[in-house]
N, C-alpha and C positions, 0 to 999 in steps of 0.2 A: 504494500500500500504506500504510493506517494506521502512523503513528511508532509508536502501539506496541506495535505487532507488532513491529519493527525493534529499540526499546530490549529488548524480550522476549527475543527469540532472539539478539541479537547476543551475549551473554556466551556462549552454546551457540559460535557462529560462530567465537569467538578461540580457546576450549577445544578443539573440533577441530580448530586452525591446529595445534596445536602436537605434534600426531600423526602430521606428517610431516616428512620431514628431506631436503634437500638442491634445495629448493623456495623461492624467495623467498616469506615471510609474508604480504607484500602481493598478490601472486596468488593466495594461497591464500584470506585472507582476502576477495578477489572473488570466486572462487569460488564461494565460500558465501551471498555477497551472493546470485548468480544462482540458486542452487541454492533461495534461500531464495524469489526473484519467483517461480521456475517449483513448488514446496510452495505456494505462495500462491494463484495461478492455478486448480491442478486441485483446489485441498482444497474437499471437501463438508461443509456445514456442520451439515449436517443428520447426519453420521456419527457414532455414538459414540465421535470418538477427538479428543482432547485437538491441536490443532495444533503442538505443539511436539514430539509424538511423529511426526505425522507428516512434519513438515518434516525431520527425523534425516537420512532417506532419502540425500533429496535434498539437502541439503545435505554430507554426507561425499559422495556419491558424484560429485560435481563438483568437490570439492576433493582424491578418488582421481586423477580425468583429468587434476585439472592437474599432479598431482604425478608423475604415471605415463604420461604422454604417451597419453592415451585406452585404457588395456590394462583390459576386462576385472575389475570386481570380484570374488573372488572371497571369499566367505563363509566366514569359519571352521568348522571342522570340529563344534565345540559347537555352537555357532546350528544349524548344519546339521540337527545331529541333532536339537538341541530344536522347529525349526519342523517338521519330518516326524513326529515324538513327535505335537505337536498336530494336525496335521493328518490322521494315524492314529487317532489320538482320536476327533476331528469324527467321524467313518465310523464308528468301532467305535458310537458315542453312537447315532447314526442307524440304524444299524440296530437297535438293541437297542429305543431308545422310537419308531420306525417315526414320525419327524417330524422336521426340521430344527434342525438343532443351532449356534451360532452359535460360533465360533474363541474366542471370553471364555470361554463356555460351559466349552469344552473344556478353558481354560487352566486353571479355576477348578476343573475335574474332577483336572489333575493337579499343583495348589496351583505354579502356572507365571504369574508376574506379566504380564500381559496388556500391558503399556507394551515391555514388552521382548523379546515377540513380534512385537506390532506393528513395532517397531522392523527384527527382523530382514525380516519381511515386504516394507515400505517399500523396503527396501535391496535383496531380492530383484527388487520389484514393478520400481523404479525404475531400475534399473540392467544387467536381463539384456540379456548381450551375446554374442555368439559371433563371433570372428574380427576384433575392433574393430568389429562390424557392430550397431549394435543393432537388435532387433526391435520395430519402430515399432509399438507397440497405441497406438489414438487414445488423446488425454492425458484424455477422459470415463469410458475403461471401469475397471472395477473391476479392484480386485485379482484378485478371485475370475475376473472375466471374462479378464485375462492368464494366469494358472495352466492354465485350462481352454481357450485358445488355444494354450497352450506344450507342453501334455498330449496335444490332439491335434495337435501338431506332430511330439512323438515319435512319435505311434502311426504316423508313415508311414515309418518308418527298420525296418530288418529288425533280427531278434534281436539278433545281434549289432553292428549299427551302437548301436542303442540302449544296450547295455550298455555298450559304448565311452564314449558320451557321461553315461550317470550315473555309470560310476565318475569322470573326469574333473571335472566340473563337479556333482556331486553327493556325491561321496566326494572330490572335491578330490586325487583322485591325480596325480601325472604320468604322462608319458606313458611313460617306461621303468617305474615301478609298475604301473600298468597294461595293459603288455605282460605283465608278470611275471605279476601275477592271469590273465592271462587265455592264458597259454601263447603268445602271439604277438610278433613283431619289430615295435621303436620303431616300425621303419619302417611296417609293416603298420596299427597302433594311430594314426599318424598321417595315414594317407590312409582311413582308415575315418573318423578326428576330421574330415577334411576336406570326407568329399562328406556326411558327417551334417550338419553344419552347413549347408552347401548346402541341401540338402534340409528342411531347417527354417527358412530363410530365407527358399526362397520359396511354402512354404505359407503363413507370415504373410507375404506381399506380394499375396497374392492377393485 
């Protein structure tokens, strides 16, 4: 890896050391190191996105595992909602001018800074995981092409297995919230969260 790429993003790499607590810095700060070879590795350069946006990703989300003993990123509820905003967009855009709409596009449709979509995307892209298990999409495909592997991985889970799993990890509820939404016991909400995942795990294995 080019040094300056390294002097570049390392001031990024200390900034996010210090977002976690109860973590030696020096592990965190390798972390970030690895997080930043394996941003390095898969970035297309040919992509219209800036590498320091992309490496965000991957770099927090290596230095979550170390700090959280491999659990799980989960996305804050704003992000949440602001990446489904655009991404609701893209669709609403496409069908209306009947032709391909691109995620800037979209961002630019609802005055939504595209650096920080990406970012949330990256973080999404890089890091989904269910049960510490994550789901391996080769490190060449695209974002779009993990989304749309994840998409129909839900579409194999029954109504409500599926609703289980986006109010969880898309509405970021727990699991007694989400018994409550949904009229059901912890207990119930938590072996529906179980064989869902299952079930999503080894469609992307296949």
């Amino acid at each position: 890896m080019p040094t300056e790429i390294i002097d570049e993003i390392e001031p990024l790499i200390f900034s996010l050391s210090s977002n976690f607590y109860g973590t030696e810095k020096e592990d965190l700060i390798q972390a970030g190191y690895l997080g930043l070879n394996k941003a390095y590795k898969s970035f297309d350069p040919n992509r219209n996105t800036k590498f320091s946006t992309y490496a965000y990703g991957y770099i927090y989300g290596e230095m979550y595992e170390a700090a959280t003993g491999n659990r799980p990123i989960r996305v804050r509820k704003p992000e949440m909602r602001l990446y489904k905003g655009v991404v609701k967009t893209k669709e609403l855009l496409e069908t209306k001018y009947d032709r391909p709409v691109s995620y800037e596009e979209a961002c630019a449709f609802l005055h939504v800074d595209f650096d920080t979509f990406l970012s949330i995307l990256n973080s999404l892209s890089a890091t989904v995981s269910l049960d510490n298990t994550e789901l391996n999409i080769s490190s060449g495909a695209s974002n779009t092409d993990e989304m749309i592997m994840l998409k129909d991985a839900m579409n194999t889970l029954s109504p409500l297995e599926k609703t289980v799993i986006e109010r969880r990890y898309m509405d970021d509820l727990s699991q007694q919230e989400t018994a409550k939404v949904l009229g059901l016991t912890q207990v119930k909400v938590s072996r529906l969260e179980k064989q869902s995942r299952e079930k999503m795990k080894n469609y992307c294995s296949i």
